[in-house]
C-alpha positions in Angstrom: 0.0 0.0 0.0 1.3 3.1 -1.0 1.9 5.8 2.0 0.4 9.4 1.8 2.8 11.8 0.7 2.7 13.5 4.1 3.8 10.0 5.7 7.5 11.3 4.8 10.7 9.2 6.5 11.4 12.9 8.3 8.4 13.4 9.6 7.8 10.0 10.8 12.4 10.1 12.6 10.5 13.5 14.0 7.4 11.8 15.5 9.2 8.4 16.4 11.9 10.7 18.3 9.7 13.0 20.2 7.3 9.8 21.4 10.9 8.4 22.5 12.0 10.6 24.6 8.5 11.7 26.1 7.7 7.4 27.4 11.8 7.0 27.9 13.1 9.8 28.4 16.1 9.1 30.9 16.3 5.7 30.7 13.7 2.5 30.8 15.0 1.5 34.4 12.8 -1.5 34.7 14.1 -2.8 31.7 17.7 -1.6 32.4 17.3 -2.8 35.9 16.5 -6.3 35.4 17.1 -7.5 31.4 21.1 -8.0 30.8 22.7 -6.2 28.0 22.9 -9.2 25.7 20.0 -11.2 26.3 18.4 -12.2 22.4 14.6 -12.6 22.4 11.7 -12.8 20.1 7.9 -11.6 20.6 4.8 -11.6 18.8 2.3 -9.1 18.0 -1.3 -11.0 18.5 -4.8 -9.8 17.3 -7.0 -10.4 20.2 -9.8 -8.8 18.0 -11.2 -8.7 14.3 -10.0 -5.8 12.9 -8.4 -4.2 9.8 -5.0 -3.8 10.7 -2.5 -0.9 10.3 0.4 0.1 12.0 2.0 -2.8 10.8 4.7 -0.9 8.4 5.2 1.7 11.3 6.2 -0.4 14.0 8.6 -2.6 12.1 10.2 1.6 11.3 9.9 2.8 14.9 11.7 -1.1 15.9 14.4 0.1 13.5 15.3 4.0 14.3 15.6 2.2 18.1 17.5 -0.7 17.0 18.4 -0.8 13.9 19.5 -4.5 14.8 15.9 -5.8 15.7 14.4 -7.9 12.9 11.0 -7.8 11.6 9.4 -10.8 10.0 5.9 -9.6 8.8 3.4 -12.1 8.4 0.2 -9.7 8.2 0.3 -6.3 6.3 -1.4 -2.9 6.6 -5.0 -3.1 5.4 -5.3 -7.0 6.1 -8.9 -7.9 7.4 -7.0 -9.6 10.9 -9.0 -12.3 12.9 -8.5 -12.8 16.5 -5.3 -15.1 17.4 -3.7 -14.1 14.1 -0.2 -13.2 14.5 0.9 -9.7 12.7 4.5 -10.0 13.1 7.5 -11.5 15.0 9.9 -9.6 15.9 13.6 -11.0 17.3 16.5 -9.0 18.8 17.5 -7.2 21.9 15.3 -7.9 24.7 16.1 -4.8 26.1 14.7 -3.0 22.5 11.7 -4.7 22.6 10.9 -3.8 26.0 11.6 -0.4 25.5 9.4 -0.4 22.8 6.5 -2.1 22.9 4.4 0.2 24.4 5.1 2.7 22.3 3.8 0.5 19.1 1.3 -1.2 20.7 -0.3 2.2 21.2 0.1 3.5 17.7 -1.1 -0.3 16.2 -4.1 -0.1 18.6 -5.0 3.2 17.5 -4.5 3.0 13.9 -6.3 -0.3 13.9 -9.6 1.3 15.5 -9.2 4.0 12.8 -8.4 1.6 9.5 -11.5 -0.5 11.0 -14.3 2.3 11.6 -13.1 3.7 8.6 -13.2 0.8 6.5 -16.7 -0.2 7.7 -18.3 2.9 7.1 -16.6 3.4 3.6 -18.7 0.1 2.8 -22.1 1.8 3.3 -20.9 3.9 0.5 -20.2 1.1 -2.2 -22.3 2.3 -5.2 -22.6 5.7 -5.0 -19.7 8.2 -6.0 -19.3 9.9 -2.0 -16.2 9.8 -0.6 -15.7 9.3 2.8 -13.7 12.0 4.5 -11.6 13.1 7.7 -11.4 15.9 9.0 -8.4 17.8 11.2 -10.0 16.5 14.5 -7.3 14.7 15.6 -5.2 14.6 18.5 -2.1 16.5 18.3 1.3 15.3 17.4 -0.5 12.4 16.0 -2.2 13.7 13.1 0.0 11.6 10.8 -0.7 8.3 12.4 -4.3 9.0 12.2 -5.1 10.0 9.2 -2.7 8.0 7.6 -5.0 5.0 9.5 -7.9 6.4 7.9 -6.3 5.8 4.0 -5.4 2.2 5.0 -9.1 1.9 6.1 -10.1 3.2 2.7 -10.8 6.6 3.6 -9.6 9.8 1.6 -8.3 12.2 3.5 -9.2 15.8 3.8 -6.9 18.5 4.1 -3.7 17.7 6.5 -3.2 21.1 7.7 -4.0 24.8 7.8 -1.8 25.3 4.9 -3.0 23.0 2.1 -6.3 24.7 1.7 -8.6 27.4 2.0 -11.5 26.3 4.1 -13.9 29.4 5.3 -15.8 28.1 8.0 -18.5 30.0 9.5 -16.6 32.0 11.8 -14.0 33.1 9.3 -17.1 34.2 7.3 -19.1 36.0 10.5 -15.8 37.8 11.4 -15.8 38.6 7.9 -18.8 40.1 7.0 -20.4 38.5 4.3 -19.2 34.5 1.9 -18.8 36.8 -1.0 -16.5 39.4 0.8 -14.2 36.6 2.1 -13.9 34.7 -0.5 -13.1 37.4 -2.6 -10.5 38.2 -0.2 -9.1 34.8 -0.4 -8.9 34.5 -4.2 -6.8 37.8 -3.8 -4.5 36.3 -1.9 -3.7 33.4 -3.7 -3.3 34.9 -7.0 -0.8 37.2 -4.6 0.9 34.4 -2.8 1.0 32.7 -6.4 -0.4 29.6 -3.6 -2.0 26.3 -5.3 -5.2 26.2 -3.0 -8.6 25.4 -3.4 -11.1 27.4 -1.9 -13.9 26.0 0.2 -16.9 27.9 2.0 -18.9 26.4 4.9 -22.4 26.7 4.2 -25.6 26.6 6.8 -28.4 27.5 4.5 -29.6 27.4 0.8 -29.1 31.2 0.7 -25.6 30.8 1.3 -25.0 28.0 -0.7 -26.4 30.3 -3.9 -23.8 32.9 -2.5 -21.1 30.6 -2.6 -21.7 29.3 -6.0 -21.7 33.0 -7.0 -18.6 34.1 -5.6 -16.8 31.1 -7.7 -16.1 28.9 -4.6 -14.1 25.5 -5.5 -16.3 23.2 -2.9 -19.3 24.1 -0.8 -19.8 22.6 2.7 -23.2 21.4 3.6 -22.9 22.2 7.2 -26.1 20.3 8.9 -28.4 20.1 6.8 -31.1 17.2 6.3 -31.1 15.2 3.4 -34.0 17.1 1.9 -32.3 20.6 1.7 -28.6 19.2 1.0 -30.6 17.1 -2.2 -31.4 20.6 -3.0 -28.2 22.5 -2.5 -26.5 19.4 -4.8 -29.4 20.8 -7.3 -28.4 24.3 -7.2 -24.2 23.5 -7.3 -25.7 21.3 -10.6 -21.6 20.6 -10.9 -20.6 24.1 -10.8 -18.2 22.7 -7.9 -17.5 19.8 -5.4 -19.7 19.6 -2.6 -19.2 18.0 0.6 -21.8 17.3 3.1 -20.7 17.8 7.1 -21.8 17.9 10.8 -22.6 15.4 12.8 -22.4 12.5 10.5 -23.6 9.2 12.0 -22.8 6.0 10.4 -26.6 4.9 9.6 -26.8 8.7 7.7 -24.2 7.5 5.2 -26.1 6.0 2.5 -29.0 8.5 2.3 -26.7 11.5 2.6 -24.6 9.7 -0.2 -28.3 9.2 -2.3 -28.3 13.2 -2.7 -25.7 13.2 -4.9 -22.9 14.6 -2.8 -18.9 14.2 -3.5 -17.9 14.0 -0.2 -18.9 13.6 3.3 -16.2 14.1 6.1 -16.7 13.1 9.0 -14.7 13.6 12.7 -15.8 10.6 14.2 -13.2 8.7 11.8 -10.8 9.9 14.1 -12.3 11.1 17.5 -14.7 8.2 18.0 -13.0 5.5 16.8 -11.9 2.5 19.9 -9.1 0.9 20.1 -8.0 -2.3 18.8 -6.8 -5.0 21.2 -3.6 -5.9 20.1 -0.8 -7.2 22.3 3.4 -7.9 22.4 3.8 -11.1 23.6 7.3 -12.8 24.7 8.1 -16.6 22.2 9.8 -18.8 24.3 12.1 -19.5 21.4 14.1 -18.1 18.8 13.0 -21.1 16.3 
């Protein structure tokens, strides 16, 4: 599976690094206290629930920037539909390593999993229409790229990463404003100045703002909360003059009717605020066989 462009090797040194030095910080002293230097071992990750994996390909990197001795022998891979008792990986080196850091990828795997899975099983209410499912930026700091990087293994599409990669004028941007027109006026002003490739995109909460924002030349309009009767006629009144993308509260059992209006995306939070965690766990193999 090919990684998002944002999941770059020096963002991900960057991520692993800081995570380091917050759970180890001045040393692991149980594991310095009581596992000698030299000691070889080998452990399993185990699925103790059905899941759609991911993590897989970041655990085997964050093994490596520790140790770049452990060994990794994959035997699942990122997007695999995992069934409780399969084994993910084994992974064989310093006892010490793995110690040290199996919390740290257990907590990443369990995450991502929860993610990849909720994802992936609401991405299946869409099959047959053309809606994409989206994320959205509610994620939880410093581990934006985990998470939505989870969400494209599930089958998602993400959103914008950032602040920076688009133009998204949200209803406070537009109140503070003055007026859709007004700001996004403003905004195509500034990108022609900033010579910036960004899309522009304008939060709507009514029909009367969704005519203004297909009049002021917006690149995709927000269906902020609106029932499937007025978005069906918002998707009308865009008739393909740009994307839309339906928003607000989206509940998995909404999917499929919100999809039936005709919308190109819906994004949705709960992808990556609402999603539990996988049980996954590190266990010691009493062998190196």
């Amino acid at each position: 599976m090919k990684k998002p462009e944002y999941v770059t090797k020096e963002a991900l040194k960057t991520f692993i690094t800081n995570a380091l030095e917050e759970d180890i910080h001045d040393g692991d002293h149980s594991t310095l206290a009581t596992i000698p230097k030299d000691l070889q071992q080998k452990a399993k990750l185990l699925v103790k629930e059905d899941c759609i994996l991911a993590g897989v390909e970041l655990a085997e990197i964050i093994f490596k920037q520790f140790d770049k001795n452990l060994v990794v022998e994959r035997l699942l891979k990122d997007g695999d539909a995992a069934k409780v008792g399969d084994i993910a990986f084994f992974v064989t080196g310093s006892a010490r390593s793995i110690l040290s850091t199996e919390r740290f990828v257990l907590n990443c795997m369990q995450r991502m999993s929860g993610i990849a899975t909720m994802t992936h099983d609401w991405d299946s209410r869409l099959l047959g229409t053309r809606t994409k499912l989206l994320d959205t930026r509610k994620t939880t700091p410093n581990f934006r790229i985990c998470e939505k990087w989870a969400v494209v293994i599930g089958g998602g599409t993400n959103h914008r990463y950032g602040l920076y990669d688009m133009i998204m004028l949200k209803d406070n941007h537009i109140d503070y404003n003055g007026s859709i027109t007004n700001a996004v006026k403003m905004a195509k002003d500034y990108v022609k100045k900033t010579k910036k490739k960004l899309k522009i995109e304008v939060e709507t909460r009514d029909l009367a703002e969704v005519a203004e924002a297909i009049k002021s030349g917006a690149d995709r309009i927000m269906l902020d909360n609106m029932d499937t009767q007025t978005m069906k006629k918002a998707v009308h009144l865009i008739n393909g003059k740009c994307e839309s993308e339906a928003s607000g509260g989206i509940t998995r059992d909404q999917l499929k009717d919100i999809a039936n209006t005709g919308v190109d995306f819906i994004s949705a939070g709960a992808l990556t605020h609402s999603a539990a965690n996988i049980d996954l766990s590190l266990k010691a193999v009493n062998d190196l066989q």
